[in-house]
N, C-alpha and C positions, 0 to 999 in steps of 0.2 A: 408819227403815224405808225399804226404796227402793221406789221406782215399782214395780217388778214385784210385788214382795211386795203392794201397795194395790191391786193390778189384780189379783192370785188372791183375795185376801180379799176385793174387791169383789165377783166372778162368784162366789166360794162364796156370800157370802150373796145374793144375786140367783136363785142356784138353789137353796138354802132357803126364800126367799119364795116365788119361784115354787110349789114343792114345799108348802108350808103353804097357798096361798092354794088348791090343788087339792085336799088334802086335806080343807081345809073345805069345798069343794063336792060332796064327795063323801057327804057328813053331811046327807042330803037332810030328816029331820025331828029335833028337839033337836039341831039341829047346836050352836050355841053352849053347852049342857052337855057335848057329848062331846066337841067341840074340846079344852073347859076339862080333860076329865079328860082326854085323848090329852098333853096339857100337864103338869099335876100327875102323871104316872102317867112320864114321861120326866125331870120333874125332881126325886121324890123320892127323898133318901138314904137309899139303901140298899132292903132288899128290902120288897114290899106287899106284907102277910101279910093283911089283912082291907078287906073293899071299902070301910069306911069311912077308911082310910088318904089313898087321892089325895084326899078332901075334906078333908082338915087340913093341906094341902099351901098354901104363900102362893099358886101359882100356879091352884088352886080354888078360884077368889073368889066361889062361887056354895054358897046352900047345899047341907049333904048331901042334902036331898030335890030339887034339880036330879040329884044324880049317880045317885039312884034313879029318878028321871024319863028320864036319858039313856038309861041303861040299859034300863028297860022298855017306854019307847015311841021311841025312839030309831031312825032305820034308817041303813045305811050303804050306798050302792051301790056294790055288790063289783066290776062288772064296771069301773067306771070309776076304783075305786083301782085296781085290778090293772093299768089301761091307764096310770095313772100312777105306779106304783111300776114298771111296764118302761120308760116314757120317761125316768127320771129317770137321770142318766149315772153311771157309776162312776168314784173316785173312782182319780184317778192320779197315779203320781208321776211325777217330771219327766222321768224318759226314757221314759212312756208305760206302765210297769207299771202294773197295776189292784193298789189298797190295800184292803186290807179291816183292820179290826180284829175279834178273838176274843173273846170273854168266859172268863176263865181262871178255874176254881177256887183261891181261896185255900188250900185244903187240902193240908197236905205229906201226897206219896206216896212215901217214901225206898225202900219196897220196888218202887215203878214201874220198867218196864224201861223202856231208851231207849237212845238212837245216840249210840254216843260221838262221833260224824263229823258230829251233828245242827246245823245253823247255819242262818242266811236264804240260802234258793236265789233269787240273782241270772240266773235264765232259766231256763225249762222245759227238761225234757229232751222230746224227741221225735223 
């Protein structure tokens, strides 16, 4: 792996920590329950169909009545995630495009219309 590649992956996660260690202070009461489920609820496979799901998650190491405690008495100060979900940068590729990824349905639509000319637009038109 070259040096450049260990200096991007170093600043991503630099700006993940940063970004989680703000997140958690934004969990102004049961912060450490809702941290836990903002965690188990990001890394379980596949879809949470019932709230007792992100508690059977390895990464909800606290019991299920912490995740009903997060929940009920729990607060989050809204105004100061919002100020950190804007300060946090988007993510770019290396000629300065902004990347976003999609969440795509796995569901085939063969009767869906679409662009036969449809590809990745390499610059805005404008």
């Amino acid at each position: 792996m070259s040096l450049e590649c260990l200096g991007v992956l170093r600043d991503a996660f630099a700006e993940v920590s940063r970004f989680r260690t703000e997140l958690y202070e934004c969990l102004t009461a049961r912060g450490d329950a809702l941290f836990e489920l903002c965690d188990a609820l990001l890394c379980t496979d596949g879809p949470v169909r019932t709230i007792v799901d992100p508690a059977l998650a390895p990464e909800h190491r606290r019991g299920h009545g912490a995740l009903y405690a997060g929940l009920n008495q729990g607060h989050i100060d809204v105004a100061r995630l919002r100020r950190t979900l804007v300060s946090t940068p988007l993510p770019r590729a290396a000629d300065g495009r902004i990347v976003l990824a999609a969440d795509v349905s796995p569901w085939l639509r063969p009767d869906a219309s679409t662009c036969p000319d449809l590809a990745f637009a390499t610059h805005l038109a404008g």
